[in-house]
C-alpha positions in Angstrom: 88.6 63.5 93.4 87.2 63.4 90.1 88.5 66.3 88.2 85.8 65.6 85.6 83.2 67.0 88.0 85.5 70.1 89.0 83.4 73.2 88.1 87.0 75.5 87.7 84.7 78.3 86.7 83.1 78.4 90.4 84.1 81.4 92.9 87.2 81.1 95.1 87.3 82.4 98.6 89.6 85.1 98.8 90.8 86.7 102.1 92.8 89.1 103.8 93.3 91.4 106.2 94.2 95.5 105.4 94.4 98.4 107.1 95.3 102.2 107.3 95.8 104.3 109.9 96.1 108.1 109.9 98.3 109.7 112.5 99.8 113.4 114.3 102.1 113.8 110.8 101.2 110.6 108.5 100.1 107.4 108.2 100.7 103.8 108.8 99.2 100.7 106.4 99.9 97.2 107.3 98.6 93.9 106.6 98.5 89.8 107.0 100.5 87.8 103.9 98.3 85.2 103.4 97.4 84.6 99.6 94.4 81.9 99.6 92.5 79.9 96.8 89.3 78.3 98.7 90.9 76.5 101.5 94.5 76.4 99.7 97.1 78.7 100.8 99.0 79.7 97.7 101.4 82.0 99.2 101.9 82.2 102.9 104.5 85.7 102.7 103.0 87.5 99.9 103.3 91.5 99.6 100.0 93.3 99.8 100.5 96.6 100.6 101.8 98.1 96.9 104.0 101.2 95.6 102.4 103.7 93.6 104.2 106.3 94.0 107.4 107.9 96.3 104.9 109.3 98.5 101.4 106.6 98.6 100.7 103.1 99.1 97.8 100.9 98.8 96.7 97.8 100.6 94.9 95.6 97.7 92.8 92.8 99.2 89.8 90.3 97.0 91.1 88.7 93.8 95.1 88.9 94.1 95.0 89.0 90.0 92.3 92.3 89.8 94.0 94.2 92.3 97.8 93.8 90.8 96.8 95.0 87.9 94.9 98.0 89.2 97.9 99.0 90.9 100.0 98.8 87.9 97.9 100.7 85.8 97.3 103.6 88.3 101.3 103.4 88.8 101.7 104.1 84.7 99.1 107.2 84.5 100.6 108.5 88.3 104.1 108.3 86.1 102.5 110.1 83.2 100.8 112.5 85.8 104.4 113.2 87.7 106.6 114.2 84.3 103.6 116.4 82.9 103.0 118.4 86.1 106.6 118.4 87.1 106.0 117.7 91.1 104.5 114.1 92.7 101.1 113.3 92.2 98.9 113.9 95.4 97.1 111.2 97.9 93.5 112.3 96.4 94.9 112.1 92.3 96.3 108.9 93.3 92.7 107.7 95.2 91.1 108.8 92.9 92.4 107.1 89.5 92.1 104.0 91.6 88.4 104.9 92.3 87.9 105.5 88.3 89.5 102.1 87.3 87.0 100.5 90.2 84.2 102.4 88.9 84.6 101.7 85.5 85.4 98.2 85.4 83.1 97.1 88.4 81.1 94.4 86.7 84.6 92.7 86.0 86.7 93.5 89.0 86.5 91.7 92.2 88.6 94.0 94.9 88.9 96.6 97.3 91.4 98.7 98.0 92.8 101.4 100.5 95.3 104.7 99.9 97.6 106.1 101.6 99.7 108.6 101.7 101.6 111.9 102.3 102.0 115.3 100.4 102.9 118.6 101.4 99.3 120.0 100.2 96.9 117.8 102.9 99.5 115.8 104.5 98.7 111.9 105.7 95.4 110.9 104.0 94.0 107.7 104.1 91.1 106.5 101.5 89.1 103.4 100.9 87.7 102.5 98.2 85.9 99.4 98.2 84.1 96.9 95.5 82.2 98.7 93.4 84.3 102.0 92.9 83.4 104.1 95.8 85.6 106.3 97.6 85.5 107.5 101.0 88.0 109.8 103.2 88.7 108.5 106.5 90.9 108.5 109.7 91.1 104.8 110.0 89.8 102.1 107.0 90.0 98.4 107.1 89.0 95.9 104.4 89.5 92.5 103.8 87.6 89.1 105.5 89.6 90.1 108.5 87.5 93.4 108.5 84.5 91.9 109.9 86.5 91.2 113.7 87.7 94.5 113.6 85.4 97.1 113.7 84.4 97.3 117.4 87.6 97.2 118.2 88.8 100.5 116.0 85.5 102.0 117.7 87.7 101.5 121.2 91.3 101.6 120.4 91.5 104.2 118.0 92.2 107.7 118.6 92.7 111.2 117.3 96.2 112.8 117.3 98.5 109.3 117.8 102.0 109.6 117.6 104.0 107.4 114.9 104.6 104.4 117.4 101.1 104.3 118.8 99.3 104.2 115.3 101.8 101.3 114.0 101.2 99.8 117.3 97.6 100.1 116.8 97.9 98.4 113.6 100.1 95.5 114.7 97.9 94.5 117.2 94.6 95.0 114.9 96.2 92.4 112.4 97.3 89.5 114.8 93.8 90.4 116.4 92.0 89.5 112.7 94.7 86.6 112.0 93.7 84.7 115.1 90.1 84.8 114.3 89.7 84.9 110.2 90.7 81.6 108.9 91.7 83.7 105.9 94.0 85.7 107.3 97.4 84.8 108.1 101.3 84.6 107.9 103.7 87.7 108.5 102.5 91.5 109.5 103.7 94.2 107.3 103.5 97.8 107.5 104.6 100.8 105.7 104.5 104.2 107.8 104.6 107.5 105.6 105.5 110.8 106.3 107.3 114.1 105.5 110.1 112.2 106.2 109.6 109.5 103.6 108.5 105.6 103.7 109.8 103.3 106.5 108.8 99.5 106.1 108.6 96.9 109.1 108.4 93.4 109.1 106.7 91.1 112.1 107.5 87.5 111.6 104.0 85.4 112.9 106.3 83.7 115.7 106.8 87.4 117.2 102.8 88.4 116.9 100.7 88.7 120.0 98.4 85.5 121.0 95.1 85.8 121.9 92.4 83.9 123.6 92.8 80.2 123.2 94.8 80.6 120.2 97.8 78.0 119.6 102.0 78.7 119.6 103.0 79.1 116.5 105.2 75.8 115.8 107.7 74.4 113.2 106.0 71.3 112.4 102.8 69.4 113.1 105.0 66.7 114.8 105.1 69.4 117.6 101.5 70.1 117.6 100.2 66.2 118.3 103.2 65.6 120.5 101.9 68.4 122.9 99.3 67.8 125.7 95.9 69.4 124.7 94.6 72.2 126.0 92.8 72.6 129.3 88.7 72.0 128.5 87.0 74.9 129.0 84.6 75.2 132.5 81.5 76.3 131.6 
């Protein structure tokens, strides 16, 4: 390759897979790990689903860069915001400072986002906002490449009034779903559920994850993949 012709200014593809969930007492975000540049996987376990406070999350997904910093500045003014009032900030203050940083900046920024959290004023809230600085209240949001596999399937699977292990469930099984299918997607699941009680974090390693339909067994080297016999054509 010549580097000479490399145009280092042109766009990278970027994907991911997020989600959150609202449930009966809380809520539940989770998604993929897989950081990519184009066709380059530059971090295969990465950490997308970000602290802001004691009581929310958010799932950042588009540039990995944009969406960090985001975060850390909303996590700065939600500090500021805490030792001024005296009490945590709520889901909607934190949503919302993340909707004006969006807003404001959204001819430089290149990411969306989702909220989540718990407070004793509205309870589990979940709130996306995507590119562009828009924010919209829902029961269920996902973003990321992985996104566009997902929807019919939230239209079917998910339900009002879920109890903790269904929604997590739910969420699980809507991530491997958009791994198997979005070459973009990828890795380990993650998921943070939030209540009254507090913030419980799970980990699903990829080799634990549901397969689907014609998708491969995870394996430890490609050795193991061309010494296996090949799949079964298809009879159409």
């Amino acid at each position: 390759m010549d580097l000479c012709k490399v145009n280092l200014d042109a766009p990278h593809s970027m994907g991911t897979t997020i989600i959150g969930v609202t449930y009966n007492g809380g809520v539940v975000l989770g998604a993929d790990s897989r950081t990519s540049t184009g066709v380059y996987v530059a971090n295969r376990a990465s950490d997308k689903i970000t602290q802001l406070t004691d009581n929310v999350y958010v799932c950042r997904s588009g540039s990995a860069a944009d969406s960090q910093i985001v975060s850390d500045y909303v996590r700065y003014f939600l500090h500021q915001h805490t030792i001024q009032l005296g009490q945590p900030a709520t889901v909607k203050v934190a949503a919302n400072l993340v909707r004006l940083l969006a807003y404001n900046n959204k001819n430089m920024l290149q990411t969306g986002m989702i909220v989540g959290g718990w407070d004793k004023y509205e309870g589990g809230k979940i709130y996306g906002v995507p590119l562009g600085g828009t924010i919209i209240e829902q029961p269920f949001s996902i973003g990321g490449s992985g996104s566009s596999y997902l929807y019919g399937f939230f239209d079917q699977a998910w339900k009002e009034g879920m109890t903790k292990d269904e929604a997590e469930q739910l969420v699980v099984k809507a991530v491997s779903l958009a791994i198997a299918r979005d070459g973009a997607s990828g890795g380990v699941v993650r998921t943070v559920i939030i209540n009254s009680e507090g913030v419980t974090r799970n980990f699903y390693a990829g080799d634990k994850l549901p397969l689907w339909h014609e998708e491969l067994e995870p394996h430890n080297s490609l050795l193991d993949i061309l010494n296996s016999t090949s799949p079964e054509p298809m009879n159409i």
